[in-house]
Structures are given as C-alpha cells and as structure tokens.
C-alpha positions in Angstrom: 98.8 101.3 21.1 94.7 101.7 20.4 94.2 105.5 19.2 91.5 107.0 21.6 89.6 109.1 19.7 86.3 109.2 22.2 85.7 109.8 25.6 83.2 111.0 28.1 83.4 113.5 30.0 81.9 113.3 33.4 81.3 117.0 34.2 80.1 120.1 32.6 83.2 122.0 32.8 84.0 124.1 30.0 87.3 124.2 30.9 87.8 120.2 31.2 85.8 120.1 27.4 87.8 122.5 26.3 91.5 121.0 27.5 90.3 117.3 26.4 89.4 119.0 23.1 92.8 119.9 22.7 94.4 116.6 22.7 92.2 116.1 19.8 89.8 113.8 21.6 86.1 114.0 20.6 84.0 114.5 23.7 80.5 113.7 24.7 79.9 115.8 27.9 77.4 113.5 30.4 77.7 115.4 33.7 77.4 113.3 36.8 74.5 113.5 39.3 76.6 112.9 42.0 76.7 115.8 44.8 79.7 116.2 45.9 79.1 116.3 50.2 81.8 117.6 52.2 83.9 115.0 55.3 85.4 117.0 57.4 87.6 113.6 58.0 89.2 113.5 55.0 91.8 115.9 53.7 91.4 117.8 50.7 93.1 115.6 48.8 91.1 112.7 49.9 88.1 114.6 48.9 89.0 115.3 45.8 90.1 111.6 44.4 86.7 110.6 46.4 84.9 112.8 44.8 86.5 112.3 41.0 85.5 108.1 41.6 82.5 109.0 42.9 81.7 111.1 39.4 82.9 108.7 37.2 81.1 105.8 39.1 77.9 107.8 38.7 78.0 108.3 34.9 79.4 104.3 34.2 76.1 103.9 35.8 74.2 105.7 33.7 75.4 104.8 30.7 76.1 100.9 31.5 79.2 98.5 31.0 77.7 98.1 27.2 79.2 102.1 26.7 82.6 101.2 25.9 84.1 104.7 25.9 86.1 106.0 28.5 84.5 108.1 31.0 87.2 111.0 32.5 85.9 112.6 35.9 87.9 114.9 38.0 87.4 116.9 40.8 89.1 119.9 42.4 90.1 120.9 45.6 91.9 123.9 47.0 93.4 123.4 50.3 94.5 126.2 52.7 96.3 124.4 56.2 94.6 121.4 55.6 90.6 123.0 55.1 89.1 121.9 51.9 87.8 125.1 50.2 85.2 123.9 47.6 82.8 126.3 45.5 81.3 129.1 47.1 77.8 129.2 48.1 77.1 132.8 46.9 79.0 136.0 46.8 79.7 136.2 50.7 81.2 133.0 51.0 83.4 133.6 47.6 84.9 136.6 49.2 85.4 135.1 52.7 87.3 132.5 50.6 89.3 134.8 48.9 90.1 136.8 52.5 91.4 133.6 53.7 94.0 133.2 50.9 95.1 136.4 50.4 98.8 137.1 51.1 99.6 133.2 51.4 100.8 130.1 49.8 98.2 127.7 49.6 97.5 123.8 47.8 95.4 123.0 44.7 94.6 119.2 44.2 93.2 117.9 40.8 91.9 114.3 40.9 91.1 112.0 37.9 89.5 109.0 37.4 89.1 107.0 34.2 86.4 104.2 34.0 86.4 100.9 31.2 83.5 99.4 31.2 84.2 96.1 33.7 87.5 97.7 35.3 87.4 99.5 38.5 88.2 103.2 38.0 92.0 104.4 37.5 92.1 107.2 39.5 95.8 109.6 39.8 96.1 113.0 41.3 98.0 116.4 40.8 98.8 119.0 43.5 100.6 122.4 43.0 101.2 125.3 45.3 100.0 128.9 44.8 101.0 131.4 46.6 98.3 135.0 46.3 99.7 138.6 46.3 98.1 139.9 49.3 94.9 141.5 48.1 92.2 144.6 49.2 89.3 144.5 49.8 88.0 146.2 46.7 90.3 143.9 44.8 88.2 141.1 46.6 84.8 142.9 45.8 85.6 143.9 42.3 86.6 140.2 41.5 83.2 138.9 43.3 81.1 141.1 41.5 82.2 139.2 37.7 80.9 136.1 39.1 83.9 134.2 37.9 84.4 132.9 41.4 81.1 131.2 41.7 81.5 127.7 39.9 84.9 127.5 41.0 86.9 125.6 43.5 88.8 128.2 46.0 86.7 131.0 44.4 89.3 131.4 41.5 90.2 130.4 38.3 93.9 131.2 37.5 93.1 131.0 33.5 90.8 134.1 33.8 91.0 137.4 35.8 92.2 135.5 38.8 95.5 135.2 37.2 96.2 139.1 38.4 96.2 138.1 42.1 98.6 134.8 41.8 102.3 135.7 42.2 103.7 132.4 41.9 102.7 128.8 41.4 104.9 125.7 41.6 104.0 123.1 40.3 101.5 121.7 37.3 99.8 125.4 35.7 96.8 122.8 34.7 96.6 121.0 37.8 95.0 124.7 38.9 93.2 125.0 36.3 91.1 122.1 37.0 92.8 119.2 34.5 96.4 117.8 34.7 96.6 117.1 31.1 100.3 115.8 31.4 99.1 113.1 34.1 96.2 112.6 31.8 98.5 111.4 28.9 100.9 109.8 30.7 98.1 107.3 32.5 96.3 107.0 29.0 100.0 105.6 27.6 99.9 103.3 30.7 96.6 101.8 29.9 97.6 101.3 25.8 96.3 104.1 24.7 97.7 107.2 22.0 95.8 110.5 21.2 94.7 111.3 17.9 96.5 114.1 16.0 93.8 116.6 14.9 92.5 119.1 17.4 89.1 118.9 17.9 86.7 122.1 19.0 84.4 122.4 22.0 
C-alpha cells in the first residue's frame, strides 16, 4: 500500500475540503471550470457521475498528465420521482424546491471520480433516501432567508440548519452531505492506496 498524503480537490466545496481534511489528506483545492448543464434525458443519477467525470476531466486538463496527484471530483444530485433538483437559481426557486419535498421521501446521489494522470477516471456512486417532515411555509421562508440553500443541491444541506426538517434518512449520512467518505476509502484501498494518520485542517 502507497500512503496518499496529497490530492486535488476538484471543487470549491468547503464541505468536500473539509471531509478530505479529515482523513488526514493535504488538499490543494483547483475548482473545475466545467458548468454543469442540465439533460433532461438522463436521470439524476446519470447526471451526477456525468457531471463528477466531467469535473475531474476538466482539472486533469488544467493541470496536465505531468501533475501526478489525484484529482477527487464529485457531484451531487437530489432526486425527487425521477427530476434532478440541482442548486437554486435564487431565493424563489430555493423555496419552490423545498415546497416540492416537503412531507416526502425523496433520493440524494453523490458521484466521485478519481483521476491518475494516464488512467481514465474511476468514477463510483452513493445514493441514500431522505424523507422531510412536512414543512410551512414560514419554515420554508425563514430557512431561504439564511441563504444556506443557495449553493446547495436540493436547496439543503442536512449538516447545517436543514437538519431540523429531515425526519429520517436511510442510507450513507455523507452521501447527503455531498461526499461518501466510506466509498471514498474503500475505492482508494482498491487502487493501492492507505490514508495517512494525522488529521490535517482546512
């Protein structure tokens, strides 16, 4: 086993620095240009794993098969009955978002992809269902109005004050979050690599 002790991350998540940063890896954030358009062909889940190979693709790119860190995309997805809900455009869009999964069990999908330089991407996949408490419309508003929703997929993020309208998940807590970290290990042990043991910080 090779101790990986650097990686890329392809995204300016906080919340993806932060969770690498915590299996002790030492990051270099290098978001990806890529855009992230919508295909109303796909599924959500095909979107997110498109998207996440897409991202990773983009910053291999940039950085050129000489870099010979690993680059980690991802890309999240929450699907309601099939419809890919993706960030909100602005507050409107956030609550309408929010309208649609109140009261109701719904899927998120977490796509990764790691990228070698000279290897096609390894790309694997989390999904976990969520099911909301059925919420009011000042509960909607009063959520909105932090702006937490905005950058998010869904218009949530169960690690911060979206955790008050989630009454149950089942399945990976992190694969909501925006990361599956156990995945994560498991495919880096698949590809010969172990984590280092000190916990680096954001």
């Amino acid at each position: 086993m090779r101790i990986l002790d650097r990686v890329v991350l392809a995204s300016a998540s906080p919340r993806r620095l932060e969770l690498l940063c915590a299996l002790g890896l030492d990051v270099a954030v290098v978001p990806s240009g890529y855009d992230e358009p919508d295909d109303p062909a796909a599924t959500p889940a095909e979107l997110a794993a498109r998207h996440a190979r897409a991202k990773a693709l983009d910053v291999r790119r940039t950085l050129g098969e000489q870099d010979a860190r690993l680059i980690v995309a991802a890309d999240t997805v929450v699907d309601r009955d099939g419809i890919a809900l993706n960030k909100p455009a602005d507050h409107a869009d956030a609550a309408r978002m929010l309208r649609a999964l109140s009261g109701r069990e719904h899927l998120v999908h977490t796509a990764f992809a790691l990228s070698l330089p000279g290897h096609a991407p390894i790309e694997r996949s989390s999904s976990t269902r969520v099911r909301f408490y059925a919420l009011e419309d000042g509960e909607i508003a009063d959520y909105v109005a932090t702006g937490e929703p905005m950058d998010k997929a869904g218009a949530y993020g169960i690690q911060g004050r979206a955790a008050s309208l989630v009454e149950a998940i089942d399945g990976d807590f992190y694969t909501v979050m925006g990361f599956p970290l156990a995945r994560f290990v498991r495919t880096l042990r698949e590809l010969g690599f172990s984590l280092p043991t000190a916990k680096k910080t954001p």
